[in-house]
C-alpha positions in Angstrom: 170.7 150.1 201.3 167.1 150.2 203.2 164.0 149.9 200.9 162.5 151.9 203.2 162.7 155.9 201.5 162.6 158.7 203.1 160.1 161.0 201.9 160.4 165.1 202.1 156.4 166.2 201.5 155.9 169.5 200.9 153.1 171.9 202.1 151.8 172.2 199.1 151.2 168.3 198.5 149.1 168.5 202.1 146.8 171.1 200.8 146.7 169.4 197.6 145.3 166.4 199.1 144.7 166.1 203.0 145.0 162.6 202.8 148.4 162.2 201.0 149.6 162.3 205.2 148.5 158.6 204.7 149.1 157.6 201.3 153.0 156.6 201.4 153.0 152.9 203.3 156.5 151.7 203.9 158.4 154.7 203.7 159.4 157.7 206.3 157.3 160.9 206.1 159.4 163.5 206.8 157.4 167.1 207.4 160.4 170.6 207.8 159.2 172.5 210.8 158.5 175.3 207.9 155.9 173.6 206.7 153.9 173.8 210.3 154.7 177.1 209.6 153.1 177.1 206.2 149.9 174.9 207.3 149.7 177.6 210.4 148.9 180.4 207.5 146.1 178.6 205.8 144.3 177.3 208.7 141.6 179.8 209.0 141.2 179.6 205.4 137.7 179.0 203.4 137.1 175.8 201.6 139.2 173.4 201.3 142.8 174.8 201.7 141.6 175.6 205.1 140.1 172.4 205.7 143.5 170.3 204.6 145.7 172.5 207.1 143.3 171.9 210.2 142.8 168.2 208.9 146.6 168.2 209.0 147.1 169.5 212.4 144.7 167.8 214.1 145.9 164.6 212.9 149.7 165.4 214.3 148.1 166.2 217.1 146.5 163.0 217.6 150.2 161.4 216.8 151.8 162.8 219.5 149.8 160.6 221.6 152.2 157.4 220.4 155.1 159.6 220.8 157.1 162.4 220.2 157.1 163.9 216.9 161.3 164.6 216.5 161.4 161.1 217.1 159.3 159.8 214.0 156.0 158.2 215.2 154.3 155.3 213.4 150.7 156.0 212.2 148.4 153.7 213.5 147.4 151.1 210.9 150.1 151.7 208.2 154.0 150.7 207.6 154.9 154.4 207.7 156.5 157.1 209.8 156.2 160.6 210.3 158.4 163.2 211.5 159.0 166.7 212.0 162.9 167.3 211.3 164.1 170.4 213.7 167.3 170.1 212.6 168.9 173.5 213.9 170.7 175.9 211.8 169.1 175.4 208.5 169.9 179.2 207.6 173.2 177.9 206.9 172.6 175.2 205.0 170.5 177.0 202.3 172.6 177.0 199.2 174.3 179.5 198.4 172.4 182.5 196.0 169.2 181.3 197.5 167.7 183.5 200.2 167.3 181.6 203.9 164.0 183.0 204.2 162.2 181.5 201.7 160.3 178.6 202.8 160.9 176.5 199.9 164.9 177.2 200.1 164.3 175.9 204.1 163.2 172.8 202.6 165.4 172.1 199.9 168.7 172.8 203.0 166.2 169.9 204.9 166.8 167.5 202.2 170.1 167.8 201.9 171.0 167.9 205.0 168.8 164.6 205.1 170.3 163.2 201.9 174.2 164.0 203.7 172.6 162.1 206.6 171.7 159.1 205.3 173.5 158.2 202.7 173.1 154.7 202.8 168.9 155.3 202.3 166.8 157.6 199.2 166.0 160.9 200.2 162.9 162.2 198.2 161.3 165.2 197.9 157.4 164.8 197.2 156.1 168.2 196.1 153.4 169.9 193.7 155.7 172.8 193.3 156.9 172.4 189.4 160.2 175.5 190.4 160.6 173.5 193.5 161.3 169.9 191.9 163.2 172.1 189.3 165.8 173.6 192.3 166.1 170.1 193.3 167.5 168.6 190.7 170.0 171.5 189.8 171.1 170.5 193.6 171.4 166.8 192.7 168.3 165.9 194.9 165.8 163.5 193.7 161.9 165.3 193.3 158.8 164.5 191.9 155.3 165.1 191.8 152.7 163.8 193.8 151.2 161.5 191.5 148.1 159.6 193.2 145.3 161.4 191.4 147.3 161.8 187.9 145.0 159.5 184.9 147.5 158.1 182.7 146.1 159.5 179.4 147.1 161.2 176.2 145.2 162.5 173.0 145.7 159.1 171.6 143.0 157.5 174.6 141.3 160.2 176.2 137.7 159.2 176.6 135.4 161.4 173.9 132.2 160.3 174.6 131.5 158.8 171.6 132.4 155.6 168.9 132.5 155.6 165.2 131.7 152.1 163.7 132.0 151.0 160.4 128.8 148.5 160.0 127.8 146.0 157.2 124.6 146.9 155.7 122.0 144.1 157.2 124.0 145.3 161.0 122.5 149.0 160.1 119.5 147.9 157.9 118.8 145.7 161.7 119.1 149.4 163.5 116.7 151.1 161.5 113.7 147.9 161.7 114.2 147.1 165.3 115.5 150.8 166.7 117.9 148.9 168.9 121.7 146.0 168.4 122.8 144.3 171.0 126.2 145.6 171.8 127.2 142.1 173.1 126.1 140.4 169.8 127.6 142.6 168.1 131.3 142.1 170.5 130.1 138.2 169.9 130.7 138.0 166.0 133.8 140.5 166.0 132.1 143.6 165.1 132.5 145.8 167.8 136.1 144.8 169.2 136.8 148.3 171.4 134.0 148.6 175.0 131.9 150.3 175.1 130.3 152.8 178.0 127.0 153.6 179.5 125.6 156.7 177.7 128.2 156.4 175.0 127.1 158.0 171.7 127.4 156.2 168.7 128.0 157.3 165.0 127.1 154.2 162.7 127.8 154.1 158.8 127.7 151.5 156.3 129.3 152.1 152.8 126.0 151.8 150.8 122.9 152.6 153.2 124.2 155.9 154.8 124.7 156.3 159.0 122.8 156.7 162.1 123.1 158.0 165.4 122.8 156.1 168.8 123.2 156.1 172.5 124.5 152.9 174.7 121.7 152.3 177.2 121.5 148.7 178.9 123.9 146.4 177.0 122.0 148.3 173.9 122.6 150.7 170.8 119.3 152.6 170.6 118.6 155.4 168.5 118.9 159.0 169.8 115.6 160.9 169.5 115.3 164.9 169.6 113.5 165.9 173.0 111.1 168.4 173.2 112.9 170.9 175.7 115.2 171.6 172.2 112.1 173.1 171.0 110.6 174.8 173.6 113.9 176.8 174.3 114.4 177.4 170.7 118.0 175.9 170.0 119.2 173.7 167.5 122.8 171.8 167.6 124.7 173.0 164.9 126.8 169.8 164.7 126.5 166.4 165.8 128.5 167.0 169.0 126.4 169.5 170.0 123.4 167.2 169.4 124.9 164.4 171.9 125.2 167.0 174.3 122.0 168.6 174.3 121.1 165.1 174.7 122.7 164.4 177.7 121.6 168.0 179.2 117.9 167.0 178.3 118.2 163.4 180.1 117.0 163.4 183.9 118.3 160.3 184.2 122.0 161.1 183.4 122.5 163.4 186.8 126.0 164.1 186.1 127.2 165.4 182.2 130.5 166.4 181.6 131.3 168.2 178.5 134.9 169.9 177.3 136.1 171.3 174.0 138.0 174.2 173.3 137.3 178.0 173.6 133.9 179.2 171.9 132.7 175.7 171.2 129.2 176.5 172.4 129.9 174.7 175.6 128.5 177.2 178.0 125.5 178.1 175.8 124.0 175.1 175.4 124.2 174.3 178.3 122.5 177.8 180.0 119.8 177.4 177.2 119.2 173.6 178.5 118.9 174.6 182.1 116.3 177.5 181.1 114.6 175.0 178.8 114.3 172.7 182.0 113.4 175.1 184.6 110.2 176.8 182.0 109.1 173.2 182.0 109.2 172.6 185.6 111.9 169.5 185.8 114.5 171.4 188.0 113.1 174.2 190.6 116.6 176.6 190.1 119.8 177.0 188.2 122.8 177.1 190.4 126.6 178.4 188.8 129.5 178.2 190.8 132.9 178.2 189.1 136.9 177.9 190.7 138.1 181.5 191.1 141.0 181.3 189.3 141.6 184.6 187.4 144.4 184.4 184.3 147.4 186.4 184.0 147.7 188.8 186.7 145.4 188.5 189.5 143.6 192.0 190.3 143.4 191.2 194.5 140.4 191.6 196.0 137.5 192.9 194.9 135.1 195.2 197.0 131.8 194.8 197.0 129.2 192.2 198.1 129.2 188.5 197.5 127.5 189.1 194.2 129.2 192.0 193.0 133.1 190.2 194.1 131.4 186.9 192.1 130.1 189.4 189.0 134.1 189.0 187.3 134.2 185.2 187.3 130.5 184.6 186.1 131.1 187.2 183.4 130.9 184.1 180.6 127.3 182.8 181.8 126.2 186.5 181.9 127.6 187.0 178.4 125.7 184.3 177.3 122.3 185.5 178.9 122.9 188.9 176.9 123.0 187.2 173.8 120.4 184.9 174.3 117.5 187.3 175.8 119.0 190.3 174.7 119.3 192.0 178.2 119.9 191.2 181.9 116.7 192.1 183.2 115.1 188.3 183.2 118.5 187.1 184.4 118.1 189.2 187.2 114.2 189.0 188.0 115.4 185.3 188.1 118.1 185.8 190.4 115.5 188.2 192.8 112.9 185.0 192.5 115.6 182.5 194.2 115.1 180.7 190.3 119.2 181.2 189.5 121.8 181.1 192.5 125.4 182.2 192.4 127.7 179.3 194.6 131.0 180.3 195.2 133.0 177.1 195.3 135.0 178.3 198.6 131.4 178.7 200.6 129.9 175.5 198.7 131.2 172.8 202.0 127.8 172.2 204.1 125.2 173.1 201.8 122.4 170.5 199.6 120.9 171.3 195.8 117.9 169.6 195.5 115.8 170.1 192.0 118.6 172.1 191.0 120.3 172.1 187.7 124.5 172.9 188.6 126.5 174.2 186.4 129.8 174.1 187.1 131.9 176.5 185.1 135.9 176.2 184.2 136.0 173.2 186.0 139.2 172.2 184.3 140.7 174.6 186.8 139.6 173.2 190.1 141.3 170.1 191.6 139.5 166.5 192.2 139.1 167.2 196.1 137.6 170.2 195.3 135.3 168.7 192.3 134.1 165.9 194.3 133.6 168.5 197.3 130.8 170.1 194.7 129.6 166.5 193.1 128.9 165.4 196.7 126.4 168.7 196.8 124.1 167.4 194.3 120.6 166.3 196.0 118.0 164.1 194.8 116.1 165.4 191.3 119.1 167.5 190.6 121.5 167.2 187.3 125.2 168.4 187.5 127.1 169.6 184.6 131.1 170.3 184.5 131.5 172.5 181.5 135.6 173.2 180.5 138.7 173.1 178.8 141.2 171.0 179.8 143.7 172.0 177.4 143.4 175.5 179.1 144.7 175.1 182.9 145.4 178.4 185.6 145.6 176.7 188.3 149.2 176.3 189.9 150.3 172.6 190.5 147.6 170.8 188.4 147.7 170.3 184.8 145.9 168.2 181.7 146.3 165.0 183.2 145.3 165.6 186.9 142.8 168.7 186.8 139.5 167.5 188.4 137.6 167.7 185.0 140.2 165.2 183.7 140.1 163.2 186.7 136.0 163.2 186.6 135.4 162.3 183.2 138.1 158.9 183.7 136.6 157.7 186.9 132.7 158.2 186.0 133.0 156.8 182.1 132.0 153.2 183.4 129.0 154.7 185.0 125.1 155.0 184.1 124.6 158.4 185.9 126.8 160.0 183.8 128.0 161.0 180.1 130.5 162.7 178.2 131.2 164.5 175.1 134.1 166.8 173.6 132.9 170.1 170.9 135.8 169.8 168.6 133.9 172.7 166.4 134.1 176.1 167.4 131.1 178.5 166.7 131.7 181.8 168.1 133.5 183.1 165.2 136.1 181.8 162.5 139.1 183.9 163.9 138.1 182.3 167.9 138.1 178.6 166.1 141.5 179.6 164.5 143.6 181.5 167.1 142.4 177.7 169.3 144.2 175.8 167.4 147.1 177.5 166.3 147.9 180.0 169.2 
């Protein structure tokens, strides 16, 4: 039996990830002519469903310079194959009960035709599609998902953002003389056995001389200290979480915070009251929201209007939170007329540079990593970017806890300086909100 497997991919793995066309060395890509078909729909598309299907036809196009297509041609610099299959007939193939037109039935009758075909080799099918992979394998065909960005993580080492540490009593009496421990001493004699992470907050107790908090900065544990923007904007954390994060939101030199927690958490607040605190004292020159346009339940189509009025839905939460913290919407939209607040929508956001802006990126559990990094790689210099969210609460078809953007984000940018982390595990909007989170 060859090692070599052929591989079924799916349309909706290509406008998942444009590059997943590359990311299957030493097997056989095998696209259905459907899913041309498919990619043909979404090519005039905004963002960056629209940019995947072009990015995908240009590069067969370039392929069928090194041969023809029904024939499997081997991309350039890899030990893989692609093909169209054009098998004819396909109609009758489709199993029976399943309609022939569907495109995803069209595919399933390609793998099995494939899988009757070479029987002697694996026939997979790659696909974000959860009912898809679910058909398969009520047909006896082997699925799965496309698992290249997925962070192998559970509730048991998800990254929080912060350490508790259980300290002897000189170790703390040491923090409170000296306002600073040395995180490798500390790894040196035994007392701090887990690592520790760049901007990590730190909640320090000793049995007899009470606890501390600190922030990892340089190798360091240094006390954290109250900035001035709390007061000038007139908010105070209501628990320690809430403190780390303010912290973070305060902190021109942490560009990039993330911070997720479940449904009235404070999340959003904060984080509007930090970016007005910052713009009355001059560090950031405009507050910029943008947010995935991912509606739940059932999706209303579209919505008349202008830019602002079809966006007006989706930014409902930050303008619910400007009503409760000034009372009206007049300064939110003497702001807006000023250029001082700017309304992104992510599909438009390709092309465009936020200097001295602070970005606030709302629900970003819901877009993907392609399209998260598509925003991160907006932020210009002197700007901060914060990814507010909830990743317990996904919308968005064919992503889920464990490889939503926000997820993805907070994993790849925990070892890093220019960012920081926290989860609110307390909810504050009201008692009933807290309790319908965690038992509904």
């Amino acid at each position: 039996m060859s090692n070599r497997k052929i591989l079924v991919v799916d349309t909706s793995v290509l406008l998942y990830d444009m590059t997943a066309i590359h990311s299957f060395p030493g097997n056989d890509i095998v696209l259905p002519l459907t899913v041309l078909d498919e990619l043909d729909r979404f090519k005039d598309k905004p963002g960056l469903l629209g940019e995947s299907a072009r990015y995908i036809n240009r590069f067969l196009d370039d392929l069928r310079k090194d041969g023809r297509l029904d024939k499997a041609v081997t991309v350039p610099d890899s030990d893989q194959t692609v093909r169209v299959e054009i098998e004819a007939d396909l109609d009758a193939k489709v199993p029976s009960g399943l309609n022939a037109r569907y495109a995803d039935n069209k595919i399933l009758a390609t793998a099995m035709f494939l899988a009757h075909k070479h029987a002697d080799r694996e026939v997979k099918v790659i696909t974000k599609d959860i009912n898809l992979r679910v058909k398969c394998d009520a047909l006896g065909l082997i699925a799965e998902d496309y698992y290249k960005d997925h962070i192998d993580v559970d509730s048991s080492n998800i990254y929080t953002g912060q350490t508790e540490l259980v300290l002897p009593t000189d170790i703390v009496d040491k923090f409170f003389e000296e306002k600073y421990l040395s995180v490798s001493v500390l790894q040196e004699r035994g007392i701090i056995e887990k690592a520790l992470y760049p901007n990590e907050f730190i909640v320090g107790k000793s049995p007899e001389n009470g606890s501390f908090l600190g922030i990892v900065k340089d190798d360091e544990i240094r006390p954290l200290l109250k900035s001035e923007i709390n007061q000038h904007i007139g908010v105070e954390p209501k628990n320690k979480e809430q403190k780390f994060a303010l912290n973070m939101l305060n902190n021109k030199d942490i560009p990039l915070v993330s911070i997720t927690g479940l449904a009235g958490s404070g999340k959003t607040f904060i984080t509007l009251m930090a970016a007005m605190g910052n713009l009355g004292m001059e560090n950031y020159k405009r507050i910029i929201f943008t947010r995935s346009i991912q509606p739940v339940g059932r999706d209303l189509g579209y919505l008349p209007g202008s830019m602002d009025e079809k966006m007006s839905p989706w930014l409902a939460p930050i303008m619910d939170n400007f009503k409760h913290a000034f009372g009206d919407m007049s300064y939110f939209d003497i702001m807006k007329d000023k250029g001082q607040i700017d309304i992104a929508p992510l599909s438009y956001i390709r092309g465009r540079t936020f200097n001295d802006a602070f970005i606030i990126v709302d629900e970003a559990q819901n877009t993907t990593i392609h399209e998260l990094k598509t925003i991160i790689t907006r932020v210009g210099k002197g700007s901060k970017i914060v990814l507010l969210g909830d990743t317990e609460q996904v919308d968005t078809p064919y992503i889920d806890t464990k490889s939503n953007g926000l997820t993805i984000a907070v994993e790849k940018f925990k070892g890093s300086a220019l960012s920081g982390h926290v989860i609110l595990t307390k909810g504050q909007r009201s008692d009933i909100a807290t309790l319908a989170s965690k038992i509904l």
